[in-house]
PDBQT receptor file of N, H, CA, C and O in Angstrom, charges set to zero:
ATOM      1  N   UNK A   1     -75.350  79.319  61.432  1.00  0.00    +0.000 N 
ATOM      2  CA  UNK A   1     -76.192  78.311  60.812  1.00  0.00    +0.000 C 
ATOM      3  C   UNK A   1     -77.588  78.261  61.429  1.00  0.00    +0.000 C 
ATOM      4  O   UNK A   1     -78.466  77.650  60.820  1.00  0.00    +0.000 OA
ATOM      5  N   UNK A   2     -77.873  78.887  62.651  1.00  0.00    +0.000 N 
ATOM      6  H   UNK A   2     -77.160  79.383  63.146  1.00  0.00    +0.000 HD
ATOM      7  CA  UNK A   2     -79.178  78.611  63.361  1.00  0.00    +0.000 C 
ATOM      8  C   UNK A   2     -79.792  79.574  62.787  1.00  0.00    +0.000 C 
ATOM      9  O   UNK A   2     -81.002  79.458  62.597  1.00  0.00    +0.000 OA
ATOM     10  N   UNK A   3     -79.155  80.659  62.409  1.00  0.00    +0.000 N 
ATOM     11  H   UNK A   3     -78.171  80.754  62.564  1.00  0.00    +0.000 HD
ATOM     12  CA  UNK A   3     -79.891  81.989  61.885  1.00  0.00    +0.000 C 
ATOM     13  C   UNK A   3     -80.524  83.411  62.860  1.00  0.00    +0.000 C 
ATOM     14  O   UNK A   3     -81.325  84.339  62.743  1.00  0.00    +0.000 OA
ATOM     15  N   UNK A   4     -79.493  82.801  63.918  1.00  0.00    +0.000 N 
ATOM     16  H   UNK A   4     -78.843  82.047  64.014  1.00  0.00    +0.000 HD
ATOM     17  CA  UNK A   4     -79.114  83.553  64.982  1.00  0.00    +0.000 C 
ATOM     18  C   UNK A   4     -78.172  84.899  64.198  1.00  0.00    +0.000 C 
ATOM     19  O   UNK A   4     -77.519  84.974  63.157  1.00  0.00    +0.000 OA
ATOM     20  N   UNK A   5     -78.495  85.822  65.267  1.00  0.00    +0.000 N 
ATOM     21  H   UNK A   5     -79.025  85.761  66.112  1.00  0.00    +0.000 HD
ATOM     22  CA  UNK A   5     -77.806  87.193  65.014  1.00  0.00    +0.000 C 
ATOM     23  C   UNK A   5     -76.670  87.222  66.048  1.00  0.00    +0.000 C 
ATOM     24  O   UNK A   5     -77.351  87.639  66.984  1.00  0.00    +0.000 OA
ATOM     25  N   UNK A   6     -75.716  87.117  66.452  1.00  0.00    +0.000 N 
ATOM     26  H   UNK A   6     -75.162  86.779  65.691  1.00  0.00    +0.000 HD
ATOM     27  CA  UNK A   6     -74.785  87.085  67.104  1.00  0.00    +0.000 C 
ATOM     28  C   UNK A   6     -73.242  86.963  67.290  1.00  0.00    +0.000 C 
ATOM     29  O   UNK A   6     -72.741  86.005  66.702  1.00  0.00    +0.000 OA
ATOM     30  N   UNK A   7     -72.402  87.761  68.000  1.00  0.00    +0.000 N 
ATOM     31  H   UNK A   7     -72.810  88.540  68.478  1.00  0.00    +0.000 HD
ATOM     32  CA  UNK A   7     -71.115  87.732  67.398  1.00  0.00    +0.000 C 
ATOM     33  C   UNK A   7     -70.777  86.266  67.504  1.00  0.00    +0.000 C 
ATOM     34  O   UNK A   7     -71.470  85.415  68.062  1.00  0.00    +0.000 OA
ATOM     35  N   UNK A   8     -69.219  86.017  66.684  1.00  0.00    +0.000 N 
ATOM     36  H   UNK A   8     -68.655  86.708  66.230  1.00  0.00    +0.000 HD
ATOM     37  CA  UNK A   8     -69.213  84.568  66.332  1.00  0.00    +0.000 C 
ATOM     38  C   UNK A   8     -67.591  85.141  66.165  1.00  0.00    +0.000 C 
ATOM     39  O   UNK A   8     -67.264  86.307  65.943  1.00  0.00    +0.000 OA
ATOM     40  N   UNK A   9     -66.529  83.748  66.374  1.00  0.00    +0.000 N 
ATOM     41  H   UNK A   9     -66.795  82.801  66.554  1.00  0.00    +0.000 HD
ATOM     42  CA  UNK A   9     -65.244  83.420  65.696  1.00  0.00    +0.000 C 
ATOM     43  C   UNK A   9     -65.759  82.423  64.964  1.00  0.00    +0.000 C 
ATOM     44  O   UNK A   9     -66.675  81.653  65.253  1.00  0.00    +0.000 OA
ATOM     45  N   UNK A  10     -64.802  82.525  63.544  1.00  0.00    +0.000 N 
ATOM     46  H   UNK A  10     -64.058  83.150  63.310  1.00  0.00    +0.000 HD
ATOM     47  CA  UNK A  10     -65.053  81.692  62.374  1.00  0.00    +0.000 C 
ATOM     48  C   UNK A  10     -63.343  81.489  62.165  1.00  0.00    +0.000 C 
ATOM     49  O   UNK A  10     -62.538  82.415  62.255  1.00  0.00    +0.000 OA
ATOM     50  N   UNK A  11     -62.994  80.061  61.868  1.00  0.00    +0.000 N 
ATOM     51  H   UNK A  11     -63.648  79.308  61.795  1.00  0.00    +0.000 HD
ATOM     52  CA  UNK A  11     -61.623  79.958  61.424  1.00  0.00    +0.000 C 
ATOM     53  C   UNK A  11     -61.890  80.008  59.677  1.00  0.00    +0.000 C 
ATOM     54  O   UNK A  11     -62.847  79.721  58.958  1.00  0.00    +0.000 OA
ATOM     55  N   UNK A  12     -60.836  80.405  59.496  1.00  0.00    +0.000 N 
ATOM     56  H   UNK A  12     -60.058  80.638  60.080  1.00  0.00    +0.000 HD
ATOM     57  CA  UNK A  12     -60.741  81.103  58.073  1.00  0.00    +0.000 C 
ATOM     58  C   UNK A  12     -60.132  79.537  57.051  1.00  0.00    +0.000 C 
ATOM     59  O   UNK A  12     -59.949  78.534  57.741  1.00  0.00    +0.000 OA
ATOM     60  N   UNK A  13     -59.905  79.425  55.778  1.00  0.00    +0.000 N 
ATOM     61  H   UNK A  13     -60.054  80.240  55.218  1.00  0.00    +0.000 HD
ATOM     62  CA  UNK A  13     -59.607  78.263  55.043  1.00  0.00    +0.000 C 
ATOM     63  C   UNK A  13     -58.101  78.337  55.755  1.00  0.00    +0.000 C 
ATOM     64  O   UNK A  13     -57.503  77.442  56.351  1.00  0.00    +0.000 OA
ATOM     65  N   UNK A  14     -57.657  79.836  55.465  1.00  0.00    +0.000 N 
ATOM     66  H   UNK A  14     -58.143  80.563  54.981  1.00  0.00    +0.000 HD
ATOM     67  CA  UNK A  14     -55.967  79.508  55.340  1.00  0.00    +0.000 C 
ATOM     68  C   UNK A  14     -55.700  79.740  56.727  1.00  0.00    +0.000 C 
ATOM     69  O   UNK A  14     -54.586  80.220  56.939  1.00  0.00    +0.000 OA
ATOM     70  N   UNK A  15     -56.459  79.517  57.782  1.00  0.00    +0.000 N 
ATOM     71  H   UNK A  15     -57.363  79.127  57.610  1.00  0.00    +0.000 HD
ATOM     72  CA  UNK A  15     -55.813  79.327  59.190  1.00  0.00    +0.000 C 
ATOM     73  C   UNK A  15     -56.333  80.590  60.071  1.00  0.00    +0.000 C 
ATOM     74  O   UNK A  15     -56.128  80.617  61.285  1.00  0.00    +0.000 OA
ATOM     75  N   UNK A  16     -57.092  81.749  59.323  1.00  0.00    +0.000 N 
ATOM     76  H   UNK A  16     -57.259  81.728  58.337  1.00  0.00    +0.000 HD
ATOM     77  CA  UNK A  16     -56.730  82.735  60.451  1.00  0.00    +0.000 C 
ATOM     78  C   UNK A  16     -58.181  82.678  60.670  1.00  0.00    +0.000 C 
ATOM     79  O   UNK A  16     -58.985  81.849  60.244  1.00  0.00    +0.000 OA
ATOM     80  N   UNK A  17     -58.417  83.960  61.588  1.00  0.00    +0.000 N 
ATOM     81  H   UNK A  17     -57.764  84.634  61.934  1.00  0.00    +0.000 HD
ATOM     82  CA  UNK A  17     -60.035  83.788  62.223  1.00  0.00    +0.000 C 
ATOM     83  C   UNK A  17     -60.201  85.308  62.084  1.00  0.00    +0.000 C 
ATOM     84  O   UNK A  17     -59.467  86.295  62.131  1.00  0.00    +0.000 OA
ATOM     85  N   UNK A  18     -62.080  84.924  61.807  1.00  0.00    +0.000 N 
ATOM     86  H   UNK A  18     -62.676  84.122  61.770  1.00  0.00    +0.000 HD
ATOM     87  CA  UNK A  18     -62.342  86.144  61.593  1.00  0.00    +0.000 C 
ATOM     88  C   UNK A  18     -63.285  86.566  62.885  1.00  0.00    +0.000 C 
ATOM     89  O   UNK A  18     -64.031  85.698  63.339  1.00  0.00    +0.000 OA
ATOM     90  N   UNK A  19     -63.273  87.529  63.325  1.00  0.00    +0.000 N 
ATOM     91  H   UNK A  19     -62.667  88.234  62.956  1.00  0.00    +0.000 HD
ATOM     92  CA  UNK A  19     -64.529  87.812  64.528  1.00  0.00    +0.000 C 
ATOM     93  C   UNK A  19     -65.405  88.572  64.228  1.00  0.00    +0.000 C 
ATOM     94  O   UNK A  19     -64.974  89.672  63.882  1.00  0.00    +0.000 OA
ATOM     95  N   UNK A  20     -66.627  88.448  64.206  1.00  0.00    +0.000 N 
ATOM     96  H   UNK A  20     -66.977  87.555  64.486  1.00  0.00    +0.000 HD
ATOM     97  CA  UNK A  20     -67.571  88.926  64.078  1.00  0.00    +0.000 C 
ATOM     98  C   UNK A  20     -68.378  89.903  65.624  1.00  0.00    +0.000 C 
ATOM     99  O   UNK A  20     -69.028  89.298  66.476  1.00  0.00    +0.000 OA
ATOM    100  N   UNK A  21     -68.178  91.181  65.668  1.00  0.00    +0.000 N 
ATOM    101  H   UNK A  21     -67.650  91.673  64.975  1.00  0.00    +0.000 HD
ATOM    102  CA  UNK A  21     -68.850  91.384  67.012  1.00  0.00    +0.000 C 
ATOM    103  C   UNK A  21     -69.165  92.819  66.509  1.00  0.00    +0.000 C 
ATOM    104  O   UNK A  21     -69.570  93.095  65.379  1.00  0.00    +0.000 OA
ATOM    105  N   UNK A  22     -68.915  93.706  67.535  1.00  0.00    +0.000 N 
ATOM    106  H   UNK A  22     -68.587  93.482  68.452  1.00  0.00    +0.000 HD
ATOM    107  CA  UNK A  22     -69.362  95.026  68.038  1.00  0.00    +0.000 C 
ATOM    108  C   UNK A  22     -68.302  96.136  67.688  1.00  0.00    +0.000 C 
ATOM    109  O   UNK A  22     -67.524  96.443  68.591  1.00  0.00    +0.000 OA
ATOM    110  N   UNK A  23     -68.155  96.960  66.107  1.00  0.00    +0.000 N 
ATOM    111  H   UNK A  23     -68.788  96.710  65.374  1.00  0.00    +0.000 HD
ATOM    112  CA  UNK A  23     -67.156  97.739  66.184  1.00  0.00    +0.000 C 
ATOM    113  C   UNK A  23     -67.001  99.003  67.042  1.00  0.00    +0.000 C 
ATOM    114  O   UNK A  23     -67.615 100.036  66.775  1.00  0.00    +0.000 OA
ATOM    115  N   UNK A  24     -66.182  98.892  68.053  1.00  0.00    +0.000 N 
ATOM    116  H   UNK A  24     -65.683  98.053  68.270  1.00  0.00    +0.000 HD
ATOM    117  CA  UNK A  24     -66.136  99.572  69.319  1.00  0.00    +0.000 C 
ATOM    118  C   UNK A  24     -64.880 100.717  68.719  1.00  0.00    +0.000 C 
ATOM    119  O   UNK A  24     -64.531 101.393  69.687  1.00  0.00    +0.000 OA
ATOM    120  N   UNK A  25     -64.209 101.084  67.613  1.00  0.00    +0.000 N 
ATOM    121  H   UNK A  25     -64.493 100.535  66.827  1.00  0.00    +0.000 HD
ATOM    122  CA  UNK A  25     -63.014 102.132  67.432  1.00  0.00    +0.000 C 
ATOM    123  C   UNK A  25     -62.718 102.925  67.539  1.00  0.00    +0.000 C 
ATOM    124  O   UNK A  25     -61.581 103.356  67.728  1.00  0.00    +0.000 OA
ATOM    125  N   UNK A  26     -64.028 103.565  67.418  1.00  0.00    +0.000 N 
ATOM    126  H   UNK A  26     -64.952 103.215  67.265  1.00  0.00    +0.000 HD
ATOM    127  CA  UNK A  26     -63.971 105.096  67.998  1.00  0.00    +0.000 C 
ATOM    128  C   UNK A  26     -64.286 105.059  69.462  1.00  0.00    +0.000 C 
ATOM    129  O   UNK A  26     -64.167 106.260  69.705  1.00  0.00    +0.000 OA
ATOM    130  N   UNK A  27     -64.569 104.568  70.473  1.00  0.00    +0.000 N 
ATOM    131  H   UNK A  27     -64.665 103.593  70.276  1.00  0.00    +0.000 HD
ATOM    132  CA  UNK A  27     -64.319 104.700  71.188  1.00  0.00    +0.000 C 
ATOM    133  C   UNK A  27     -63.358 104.374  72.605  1.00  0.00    +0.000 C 
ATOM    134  O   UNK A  27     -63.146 104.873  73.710  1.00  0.00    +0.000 OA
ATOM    135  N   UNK A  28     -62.989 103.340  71.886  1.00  0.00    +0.000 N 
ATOM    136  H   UNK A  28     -63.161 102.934  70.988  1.00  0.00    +0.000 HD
ATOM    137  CA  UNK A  28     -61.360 103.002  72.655  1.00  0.00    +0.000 C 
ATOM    138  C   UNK A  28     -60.222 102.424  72.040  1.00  0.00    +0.000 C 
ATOM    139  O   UNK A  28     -59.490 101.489  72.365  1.00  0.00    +0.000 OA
ATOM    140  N   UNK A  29     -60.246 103.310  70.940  1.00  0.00    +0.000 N 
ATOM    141  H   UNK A  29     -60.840 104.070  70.676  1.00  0.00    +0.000 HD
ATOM    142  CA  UNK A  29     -58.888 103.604  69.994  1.00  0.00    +0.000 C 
ATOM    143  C   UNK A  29     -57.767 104.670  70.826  1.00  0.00    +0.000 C 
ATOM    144  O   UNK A  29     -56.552 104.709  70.627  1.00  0.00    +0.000 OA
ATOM    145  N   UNK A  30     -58.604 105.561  71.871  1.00  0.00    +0.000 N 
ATOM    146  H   UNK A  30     -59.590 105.529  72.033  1.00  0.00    +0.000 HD
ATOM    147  CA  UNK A  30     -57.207 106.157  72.649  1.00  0.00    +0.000 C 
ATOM    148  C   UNK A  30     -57.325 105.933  74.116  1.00  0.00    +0.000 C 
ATOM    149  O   UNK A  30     -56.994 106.673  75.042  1.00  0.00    +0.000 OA
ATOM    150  N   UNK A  31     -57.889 104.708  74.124  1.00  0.00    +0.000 N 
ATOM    151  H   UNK A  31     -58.158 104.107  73.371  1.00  0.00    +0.000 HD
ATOM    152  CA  UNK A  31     -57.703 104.130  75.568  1.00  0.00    +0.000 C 
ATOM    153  C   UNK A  31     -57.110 102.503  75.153  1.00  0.00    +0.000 C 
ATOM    154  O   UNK A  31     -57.808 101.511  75.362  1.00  0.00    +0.000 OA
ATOM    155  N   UNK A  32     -55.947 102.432  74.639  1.00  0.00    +0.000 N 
ATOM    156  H   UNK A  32     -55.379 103.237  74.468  1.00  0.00    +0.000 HD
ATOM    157  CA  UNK A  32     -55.339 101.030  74.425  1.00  0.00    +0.000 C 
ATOM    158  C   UNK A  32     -54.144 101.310  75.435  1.00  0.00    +0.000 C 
ATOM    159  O   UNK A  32     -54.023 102.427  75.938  1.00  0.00    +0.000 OA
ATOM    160  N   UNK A  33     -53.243 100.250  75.729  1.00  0.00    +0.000 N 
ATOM    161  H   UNK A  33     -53.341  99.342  75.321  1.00  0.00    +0.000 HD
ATOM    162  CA  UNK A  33     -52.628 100.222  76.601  1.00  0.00    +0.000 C 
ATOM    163  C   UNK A  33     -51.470 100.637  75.932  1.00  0.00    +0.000 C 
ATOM    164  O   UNK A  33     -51.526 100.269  74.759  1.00  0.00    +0.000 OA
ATOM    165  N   UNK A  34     -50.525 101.203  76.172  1.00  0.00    +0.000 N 
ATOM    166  H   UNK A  34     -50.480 101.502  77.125  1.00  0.00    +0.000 HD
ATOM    167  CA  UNK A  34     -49.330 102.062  75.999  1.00  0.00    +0.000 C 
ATOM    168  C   UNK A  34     -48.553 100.944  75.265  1.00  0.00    +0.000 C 
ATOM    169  O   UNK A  34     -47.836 101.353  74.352  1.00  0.00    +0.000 OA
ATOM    170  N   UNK A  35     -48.559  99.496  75.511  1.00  0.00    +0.000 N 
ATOM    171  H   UNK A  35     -49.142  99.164  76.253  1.00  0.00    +0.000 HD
ATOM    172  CA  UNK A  35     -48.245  98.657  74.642  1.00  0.00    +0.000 C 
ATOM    173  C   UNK A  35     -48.699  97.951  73.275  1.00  0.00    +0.000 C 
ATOM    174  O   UNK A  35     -48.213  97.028  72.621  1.00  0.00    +0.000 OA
ATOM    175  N   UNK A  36     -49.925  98.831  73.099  1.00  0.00    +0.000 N 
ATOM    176  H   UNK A  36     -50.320  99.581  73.630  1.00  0.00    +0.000 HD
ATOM    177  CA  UNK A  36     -51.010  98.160  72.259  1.00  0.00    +0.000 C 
ATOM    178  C   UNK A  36     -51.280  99.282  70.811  1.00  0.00    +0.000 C 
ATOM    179  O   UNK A  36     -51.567 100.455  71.052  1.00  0.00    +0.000 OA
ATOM    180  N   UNK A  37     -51.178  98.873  69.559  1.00  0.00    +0.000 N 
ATOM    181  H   UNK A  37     -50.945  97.920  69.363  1.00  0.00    +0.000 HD
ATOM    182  CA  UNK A  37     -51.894  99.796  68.677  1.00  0.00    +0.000 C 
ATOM    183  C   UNK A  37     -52.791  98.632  67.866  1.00  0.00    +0.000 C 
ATOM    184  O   UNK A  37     -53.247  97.506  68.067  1.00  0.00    +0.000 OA
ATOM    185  N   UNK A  38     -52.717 100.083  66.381  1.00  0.00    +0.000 N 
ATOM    186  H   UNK A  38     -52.347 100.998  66.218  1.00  0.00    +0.000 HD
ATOM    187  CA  UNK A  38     -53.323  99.369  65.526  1.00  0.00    +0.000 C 
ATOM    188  C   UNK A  38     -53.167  99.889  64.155  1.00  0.00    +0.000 C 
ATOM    189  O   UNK A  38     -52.889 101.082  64.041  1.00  0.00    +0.000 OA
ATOM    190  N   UNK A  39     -53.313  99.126  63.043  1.00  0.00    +0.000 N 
ATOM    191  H   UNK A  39     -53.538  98.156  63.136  1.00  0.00    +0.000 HD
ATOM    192  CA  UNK A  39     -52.567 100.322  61.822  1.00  0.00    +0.000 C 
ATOM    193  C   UNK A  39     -54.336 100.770  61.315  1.00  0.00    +0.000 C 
ATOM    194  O   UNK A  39     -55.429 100.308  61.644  1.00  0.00    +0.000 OA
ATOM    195  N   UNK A  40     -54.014 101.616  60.601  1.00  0.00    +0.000 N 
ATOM    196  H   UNK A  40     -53.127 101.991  60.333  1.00  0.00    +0.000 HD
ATOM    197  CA  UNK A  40     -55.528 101.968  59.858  1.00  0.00    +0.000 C 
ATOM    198  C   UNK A  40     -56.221 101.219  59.180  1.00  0.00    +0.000 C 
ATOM    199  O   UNK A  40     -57.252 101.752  58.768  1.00  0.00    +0.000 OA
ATOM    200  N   UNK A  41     -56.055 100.094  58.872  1.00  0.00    +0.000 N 
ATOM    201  H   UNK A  41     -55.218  99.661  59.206  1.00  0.00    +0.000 HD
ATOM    202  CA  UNK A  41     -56.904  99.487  58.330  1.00  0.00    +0.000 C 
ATOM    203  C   UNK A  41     -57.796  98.471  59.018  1.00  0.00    +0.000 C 
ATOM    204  O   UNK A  41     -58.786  97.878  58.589  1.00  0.00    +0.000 OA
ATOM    205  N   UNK A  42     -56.759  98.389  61.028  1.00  0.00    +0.000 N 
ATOM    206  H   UNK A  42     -55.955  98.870  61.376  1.00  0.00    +0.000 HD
ATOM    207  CA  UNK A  42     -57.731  97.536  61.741  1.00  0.00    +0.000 C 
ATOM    208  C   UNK A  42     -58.394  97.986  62.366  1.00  0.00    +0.000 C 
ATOM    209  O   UNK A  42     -58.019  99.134  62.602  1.00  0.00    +0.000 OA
ATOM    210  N   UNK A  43     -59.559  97.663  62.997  1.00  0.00    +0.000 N 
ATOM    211  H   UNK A  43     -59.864  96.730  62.805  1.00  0.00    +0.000 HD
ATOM    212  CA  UNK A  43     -60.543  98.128  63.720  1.00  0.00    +0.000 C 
ATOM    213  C   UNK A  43     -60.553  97.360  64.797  1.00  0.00    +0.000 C 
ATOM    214  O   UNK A  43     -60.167  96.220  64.535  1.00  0.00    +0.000 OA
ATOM    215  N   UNK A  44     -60.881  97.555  66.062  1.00  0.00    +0.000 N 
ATOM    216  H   UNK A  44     -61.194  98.481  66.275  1.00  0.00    +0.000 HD
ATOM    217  CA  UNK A  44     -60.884  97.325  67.209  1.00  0.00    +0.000 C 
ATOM    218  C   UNK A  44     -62.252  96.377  67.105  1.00  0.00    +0.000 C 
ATOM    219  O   UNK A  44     -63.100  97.141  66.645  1.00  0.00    +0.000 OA
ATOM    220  N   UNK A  45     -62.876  95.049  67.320  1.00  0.00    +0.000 N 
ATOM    221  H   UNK A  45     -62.187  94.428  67.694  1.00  0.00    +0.000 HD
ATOM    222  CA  UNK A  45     -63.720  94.730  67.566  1.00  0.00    +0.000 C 
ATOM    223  C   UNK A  45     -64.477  94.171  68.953  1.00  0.00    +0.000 C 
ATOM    224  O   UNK A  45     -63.546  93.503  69.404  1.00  0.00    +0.000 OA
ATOM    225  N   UNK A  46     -65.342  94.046  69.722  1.00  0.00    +0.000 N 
ATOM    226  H   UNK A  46     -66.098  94.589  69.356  1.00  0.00    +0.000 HD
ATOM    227  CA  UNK A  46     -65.665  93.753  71.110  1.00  0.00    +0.000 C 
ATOM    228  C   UNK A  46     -67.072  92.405  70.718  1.00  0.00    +0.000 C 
ATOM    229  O   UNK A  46     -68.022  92.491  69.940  1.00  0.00    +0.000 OA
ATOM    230  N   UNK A  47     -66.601  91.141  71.732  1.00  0.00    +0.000 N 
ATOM    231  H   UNK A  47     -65.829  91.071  72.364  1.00  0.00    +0.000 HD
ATOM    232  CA  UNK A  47     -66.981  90.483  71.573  1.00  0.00    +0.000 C 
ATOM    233  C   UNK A  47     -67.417  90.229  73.438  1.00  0.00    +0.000 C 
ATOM    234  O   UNK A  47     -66.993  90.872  74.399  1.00  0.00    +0.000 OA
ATOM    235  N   UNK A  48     -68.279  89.196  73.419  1.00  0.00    +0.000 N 
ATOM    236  H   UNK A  48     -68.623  88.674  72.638  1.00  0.00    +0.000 HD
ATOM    237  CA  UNK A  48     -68.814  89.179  74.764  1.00  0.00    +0.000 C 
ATOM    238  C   UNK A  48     -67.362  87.593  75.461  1.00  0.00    +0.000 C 
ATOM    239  O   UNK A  48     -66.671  86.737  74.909  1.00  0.00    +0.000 OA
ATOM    240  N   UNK A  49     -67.601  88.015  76.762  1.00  0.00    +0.000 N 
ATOM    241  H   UNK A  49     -68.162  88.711  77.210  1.00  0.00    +0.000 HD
ATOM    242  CA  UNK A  49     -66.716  87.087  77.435  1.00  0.00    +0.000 C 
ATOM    243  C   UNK A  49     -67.206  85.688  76.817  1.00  0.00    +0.000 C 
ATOM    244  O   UNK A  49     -66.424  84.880  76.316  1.00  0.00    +0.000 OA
ATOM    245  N   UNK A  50     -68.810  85.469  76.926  1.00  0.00    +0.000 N 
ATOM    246  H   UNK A  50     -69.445  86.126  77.333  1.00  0.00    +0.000 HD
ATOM    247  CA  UNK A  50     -69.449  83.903  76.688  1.00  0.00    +0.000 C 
ATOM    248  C   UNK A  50     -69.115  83.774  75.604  1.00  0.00    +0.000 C 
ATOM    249  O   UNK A  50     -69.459  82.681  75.152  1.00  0.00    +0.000 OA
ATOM    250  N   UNK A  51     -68.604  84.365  74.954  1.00  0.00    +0.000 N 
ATOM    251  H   UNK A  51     -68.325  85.253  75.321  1.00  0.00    +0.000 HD
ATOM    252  CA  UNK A  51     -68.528  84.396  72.852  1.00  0.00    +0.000 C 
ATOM    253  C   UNK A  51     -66.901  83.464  73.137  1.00  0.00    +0.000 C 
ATOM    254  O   UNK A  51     -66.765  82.258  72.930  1.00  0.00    +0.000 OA
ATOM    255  N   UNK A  52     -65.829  84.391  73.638  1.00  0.00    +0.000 N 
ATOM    256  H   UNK A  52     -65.939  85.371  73.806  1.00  0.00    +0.000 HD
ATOM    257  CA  UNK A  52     -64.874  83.786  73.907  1.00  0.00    +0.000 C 
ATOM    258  C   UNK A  52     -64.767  82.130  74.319  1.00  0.00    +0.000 C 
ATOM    259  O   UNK A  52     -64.106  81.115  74.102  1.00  0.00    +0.000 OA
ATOM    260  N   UNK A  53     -65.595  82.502  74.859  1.00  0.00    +0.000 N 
ATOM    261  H   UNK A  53     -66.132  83.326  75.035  1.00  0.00    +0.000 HD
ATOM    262  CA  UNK A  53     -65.462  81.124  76.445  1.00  0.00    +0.000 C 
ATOM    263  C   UNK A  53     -65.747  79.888  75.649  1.00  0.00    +0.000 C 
ATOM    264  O   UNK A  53     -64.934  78.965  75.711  1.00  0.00    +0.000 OA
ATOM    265  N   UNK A  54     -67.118  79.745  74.703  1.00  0.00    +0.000 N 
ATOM    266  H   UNK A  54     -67.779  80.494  74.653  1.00  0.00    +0.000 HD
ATOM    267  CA  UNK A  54     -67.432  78.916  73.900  1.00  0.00    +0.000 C 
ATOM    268  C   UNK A  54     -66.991  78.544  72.939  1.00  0.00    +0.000 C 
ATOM    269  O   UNK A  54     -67.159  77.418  72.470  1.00  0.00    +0.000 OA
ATOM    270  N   UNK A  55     -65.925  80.007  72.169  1.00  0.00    +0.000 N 
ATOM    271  H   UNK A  55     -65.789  80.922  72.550  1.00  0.00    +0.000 HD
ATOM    272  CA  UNK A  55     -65.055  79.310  71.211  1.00  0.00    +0.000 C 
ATOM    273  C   UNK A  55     -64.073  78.613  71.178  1.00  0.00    +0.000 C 
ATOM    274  O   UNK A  55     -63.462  78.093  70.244  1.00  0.00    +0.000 OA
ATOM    275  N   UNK A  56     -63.843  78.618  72.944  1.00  0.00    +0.000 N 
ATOM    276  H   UNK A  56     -64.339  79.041  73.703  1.00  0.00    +0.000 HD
ATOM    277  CA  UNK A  56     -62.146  78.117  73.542  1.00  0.00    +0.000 C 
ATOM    278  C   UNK A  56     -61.960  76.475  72.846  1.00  0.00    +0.000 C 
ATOM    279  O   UNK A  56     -60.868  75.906  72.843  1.00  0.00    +0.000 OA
ATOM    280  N   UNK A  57     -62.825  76.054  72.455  1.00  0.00    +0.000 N 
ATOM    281  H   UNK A  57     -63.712  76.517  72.458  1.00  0.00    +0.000 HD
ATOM    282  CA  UNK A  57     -62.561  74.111  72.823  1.00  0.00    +0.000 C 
ATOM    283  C   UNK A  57     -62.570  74.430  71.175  1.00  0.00    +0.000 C 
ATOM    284  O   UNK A  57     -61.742  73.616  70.766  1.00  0.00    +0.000 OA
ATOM    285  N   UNK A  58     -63.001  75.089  70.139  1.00  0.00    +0.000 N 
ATOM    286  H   UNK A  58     -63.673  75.751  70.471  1.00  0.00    +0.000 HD
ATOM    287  CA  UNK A  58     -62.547  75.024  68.795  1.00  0.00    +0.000 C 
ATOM    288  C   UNK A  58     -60.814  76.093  68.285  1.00  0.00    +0.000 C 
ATOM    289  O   UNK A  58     -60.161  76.048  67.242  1.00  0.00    +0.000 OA
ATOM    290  N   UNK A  59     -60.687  76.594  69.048  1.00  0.00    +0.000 N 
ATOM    291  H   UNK A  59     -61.217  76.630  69.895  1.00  0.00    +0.000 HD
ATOM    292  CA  UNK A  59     -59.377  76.926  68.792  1.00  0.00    +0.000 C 
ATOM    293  C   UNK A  59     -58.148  75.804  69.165  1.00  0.00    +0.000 C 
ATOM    294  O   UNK A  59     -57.697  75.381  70.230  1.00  0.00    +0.000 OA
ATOM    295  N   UNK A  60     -57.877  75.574  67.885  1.00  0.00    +0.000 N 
ATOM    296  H   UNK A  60     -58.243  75.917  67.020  1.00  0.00    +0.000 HD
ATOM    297  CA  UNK A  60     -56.083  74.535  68.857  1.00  0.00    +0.000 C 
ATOM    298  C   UNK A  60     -55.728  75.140  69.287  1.00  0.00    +0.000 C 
ATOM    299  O   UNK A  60     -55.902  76.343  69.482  1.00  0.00    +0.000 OA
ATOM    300  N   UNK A  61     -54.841  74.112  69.678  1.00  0.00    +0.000 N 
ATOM    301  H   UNK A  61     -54.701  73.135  69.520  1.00  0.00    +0.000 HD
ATOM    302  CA  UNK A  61     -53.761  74.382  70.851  1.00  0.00    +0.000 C 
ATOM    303  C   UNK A  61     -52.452  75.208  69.892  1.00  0.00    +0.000 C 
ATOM    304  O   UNK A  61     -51.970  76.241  70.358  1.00  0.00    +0.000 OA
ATOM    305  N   UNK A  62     -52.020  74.735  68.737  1.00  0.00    +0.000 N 
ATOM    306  H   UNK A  62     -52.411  73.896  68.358  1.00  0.00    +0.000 HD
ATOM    307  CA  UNK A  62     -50.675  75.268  68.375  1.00  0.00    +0.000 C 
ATOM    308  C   UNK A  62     -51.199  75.271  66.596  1.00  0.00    +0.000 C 
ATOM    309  O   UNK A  62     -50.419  75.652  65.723  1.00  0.00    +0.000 OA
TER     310      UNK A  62
């Protein structure tokens, strides 16, 4: 809304969130952790720690 350029979480109508950041896929699509994938249609996105940190108090709890 400020008209700022910057990554952002947005909660979605029907509950989910979308992130807006840095598509990072090609380059650490084969450095995920042996527990971790992804199917082809997701993309890996990278957001900054402060991006997180600030969205913490708008995410609920449950």
């Amino acid at each position: 809304m400020s008209g700022e350029n910057c990554p952002d979480i947005l909660e979605l109508s029907d509950g989910s969130f979308a992130i807006i950041g840095t598509d990072r896929t090609d380059e650490l699509d084969g450095k995920l952790p042996s527990d971790a994938s992804r199917a082809d249609y997701e993309r890996i996105v990278v957001i900054t720690r402060e991006t997180l940190l600030r969205a913490k108090r708008d995410i609920p709890d449950a």
